[in-house]
N, C-alpha and C positions, 0 to 999 in steps of 0.2 A: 504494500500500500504506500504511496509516494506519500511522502509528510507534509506539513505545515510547510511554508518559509519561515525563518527566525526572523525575530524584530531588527528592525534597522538600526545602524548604529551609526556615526559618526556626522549627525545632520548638521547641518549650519547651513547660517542666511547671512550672506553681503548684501549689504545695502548700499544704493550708489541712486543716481539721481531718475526719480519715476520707474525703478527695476527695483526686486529681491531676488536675486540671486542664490536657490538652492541647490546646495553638493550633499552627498552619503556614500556611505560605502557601499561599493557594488557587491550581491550577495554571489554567492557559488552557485554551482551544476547540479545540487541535488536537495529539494527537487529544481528543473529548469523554470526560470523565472518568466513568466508571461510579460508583464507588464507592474508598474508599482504606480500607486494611484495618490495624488497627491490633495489633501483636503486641509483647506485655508476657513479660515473664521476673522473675522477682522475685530481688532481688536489686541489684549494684551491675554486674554485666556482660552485655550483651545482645549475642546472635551478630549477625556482619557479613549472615550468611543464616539468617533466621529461617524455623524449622520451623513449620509449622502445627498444630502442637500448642500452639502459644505463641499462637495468634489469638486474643485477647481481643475484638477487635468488629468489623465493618463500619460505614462510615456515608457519606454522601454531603455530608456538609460538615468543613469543616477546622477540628473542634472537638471533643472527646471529653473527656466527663467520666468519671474512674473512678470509681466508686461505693462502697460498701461495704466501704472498708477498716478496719483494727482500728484503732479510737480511739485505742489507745498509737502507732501511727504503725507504716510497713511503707516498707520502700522498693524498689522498682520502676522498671528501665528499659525501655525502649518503640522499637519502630523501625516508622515506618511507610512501606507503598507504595502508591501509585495503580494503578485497574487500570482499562483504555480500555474506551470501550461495545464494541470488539473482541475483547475479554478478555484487552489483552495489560498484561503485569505490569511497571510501571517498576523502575527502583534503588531498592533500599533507602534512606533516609534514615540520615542519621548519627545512632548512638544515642543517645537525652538520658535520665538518670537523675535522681530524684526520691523524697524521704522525707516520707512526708507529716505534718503537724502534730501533734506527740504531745499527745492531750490532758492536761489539766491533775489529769485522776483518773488520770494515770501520774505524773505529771512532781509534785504539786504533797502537800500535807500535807492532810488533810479536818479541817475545823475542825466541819462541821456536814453532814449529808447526810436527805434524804426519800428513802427507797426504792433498790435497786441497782441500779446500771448496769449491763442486763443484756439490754437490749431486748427488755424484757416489763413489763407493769402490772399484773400478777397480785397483787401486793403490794399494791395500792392498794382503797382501801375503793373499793366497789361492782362493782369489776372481777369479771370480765370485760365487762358487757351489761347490767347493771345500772343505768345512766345516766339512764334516768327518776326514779331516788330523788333525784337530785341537788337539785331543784328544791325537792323535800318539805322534807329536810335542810335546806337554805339559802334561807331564799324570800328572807333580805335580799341575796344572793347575794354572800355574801362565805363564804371558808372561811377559818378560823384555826387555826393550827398552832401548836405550842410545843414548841422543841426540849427531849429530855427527859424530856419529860410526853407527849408525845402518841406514836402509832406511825402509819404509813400506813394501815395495814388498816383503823382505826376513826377515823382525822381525815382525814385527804388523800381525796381524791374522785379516782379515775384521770382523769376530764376535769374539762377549766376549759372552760365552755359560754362562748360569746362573742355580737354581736349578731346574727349569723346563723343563731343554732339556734330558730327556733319553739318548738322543743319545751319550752325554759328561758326563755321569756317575750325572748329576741330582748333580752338582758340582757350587758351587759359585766361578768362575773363577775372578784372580785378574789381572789386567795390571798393570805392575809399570815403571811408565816412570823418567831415571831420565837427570837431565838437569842442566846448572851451570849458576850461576847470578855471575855478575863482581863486584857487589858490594849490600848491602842489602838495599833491594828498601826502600824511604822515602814513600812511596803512597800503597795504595790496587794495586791488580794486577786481570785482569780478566780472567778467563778460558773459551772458546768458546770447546762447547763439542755437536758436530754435529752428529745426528745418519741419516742415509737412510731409513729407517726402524728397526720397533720391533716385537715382538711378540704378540698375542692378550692376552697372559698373563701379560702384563705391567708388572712394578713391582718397583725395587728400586736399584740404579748405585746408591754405598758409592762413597764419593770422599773423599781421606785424601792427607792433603801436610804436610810431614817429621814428619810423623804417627803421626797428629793429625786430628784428624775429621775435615773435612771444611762442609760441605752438603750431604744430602741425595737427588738425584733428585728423583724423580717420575715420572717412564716414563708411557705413556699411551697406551692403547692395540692398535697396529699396524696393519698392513696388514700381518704378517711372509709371506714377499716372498724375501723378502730381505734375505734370503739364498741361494736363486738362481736367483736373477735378479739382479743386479748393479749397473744400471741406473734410479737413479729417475727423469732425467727429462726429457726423451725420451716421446714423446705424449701419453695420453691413461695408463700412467705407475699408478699401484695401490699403490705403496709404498707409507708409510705415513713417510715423513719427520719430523724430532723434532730438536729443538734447545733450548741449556740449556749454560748460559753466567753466572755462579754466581762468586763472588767477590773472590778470595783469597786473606785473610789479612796478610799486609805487616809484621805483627807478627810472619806471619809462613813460612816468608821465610826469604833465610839469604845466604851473600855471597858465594859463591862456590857451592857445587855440592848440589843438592835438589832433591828430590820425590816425585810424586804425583804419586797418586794410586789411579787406580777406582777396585772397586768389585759391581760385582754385584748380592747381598745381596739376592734377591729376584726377582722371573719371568724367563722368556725364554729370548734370547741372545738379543743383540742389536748391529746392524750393523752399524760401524764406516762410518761415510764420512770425518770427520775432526778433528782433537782437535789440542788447541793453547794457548799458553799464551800469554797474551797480555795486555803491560804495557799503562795506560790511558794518551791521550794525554794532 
């Protein structure tokens, strides 16, 4: 008679910005594991026996990312169990609880912002499907922005075309946004750089502030429908949302007018929902 699976052991949850991040230890060959079922409660206390009304996902490796959570941070405990190619259901795991990263447009002061965090690029000049003007507009292919003076709907472009769009001459398109501090910050400053969607070519958004290198993100290959859809959070929507918060140090910024500038270095375009700077509370 093929046994139970034994309880899981080794759970943990990384928290990083709108994801938790769960790992375990993979169980052995006897019996063979079907799949291990993973059941979330939100909140800070998860039952010893979890209802199936709580199943957040199946999966067949000892790895689960949660996905779409609210950017200000949500916290979530989790118990998972293995169930045998026999269908029989092991112990539950011991509960691990997890708050995920609050981003910095909760936690942080907005010194300067392009478009709302809102996961949607409706705001953005040419949005929704519009993306062939891009080219017309900018043949040197750079966009410039001026906080103040300019507004999304008639400067910001919803995508920054990269070297794998044909369509935009297979050009590493620059955005240079600039923006004025009243005085030169004592502290790091954060950058909140929200996409809708990317391309399944990922690739790599430079970020420099007053042309020096701050980070290279790495974006991950998307859904590209985000040239023609808007709305990521109308139900059923396939867009892959991303969120990228890296530090910019207070070294590279300095009273009066400043620039930050994304290129993007590498891959197909990436549809803006948001970017902000934003000084830590």
């Amino acid at each position: 008679m093929s046994p139970r699976p034994a309880a899981l052991s080794g759970l943990t949850a990384e928290p990083t910005l709108a994801t938790i991040t769960l790992t375990w230890d993979s169980l052995g060959f006897d019996p063979l594991i079907d799949h291990y079922r993973i059941y979330a409660v939100e909140g800070e206390t998860a039952p010893a026996d979890p209802a199936e009304s709580a199943l957040l996902a199946k999966t067949v490796y000892p790895r689960f990312v949660h996905e779409g959570l609210d950017p200000g941070g949500e916290t979530w405990s989790y118990t998972i169990l293995a169930v045998s190619d026999a269908g029989k259901r092991g112990t539950p795991s011991a509960p691990v609880t997890a708050t995920s990263q609050p981003s910095a447009t909760a936690t942080g002061t907005a010194i300067a912002t392009i478009g709302e965090f809102d996961g949607r690029t409706l705001e953005h000049r040419f949005a929704p499907s519009s993306y062939s003007r891009i080219p017309d507009e900018h043949p040197d292919a750079l966009i410039e922005y001026r906080d103040g003076a300019d507004d999304p709907d008639t400067a910001w472009p919803y995508l920054l075309p990269g070297p794998g769009d044909a369509w935009a001459g297979r050009t590493a398109y620059r955005a240079r946004w600039t923006l004025a501090l009243d005085a030169a910050p004592a502290a790091d400053h954060d950058l909140a750089v929200w996409l809708v969607d990317t391309t399944r070519l990922g690739g790599i958004l430079r970020v420099s502030a007053n042309d020096q290198h701050v980070t290279d993100l790495e974006l991950p290959a998307g859904a590209t429908r985000g040239s023609r859809d808007g709305d990521a959070t109308l139900p059923g929507s396939t867009l892959q949302r991303c969120f990228f918060e890296p530090a910019i140090p207070a070294a590279l910024l300095q009273a009066g007018e400043n620039v930050i500038e994304f290129e993007l270095a590498e891959g197909g375009w990436v549809a803006w929902d948001a970017v902000g700077l934003y000084a830590r509370a």
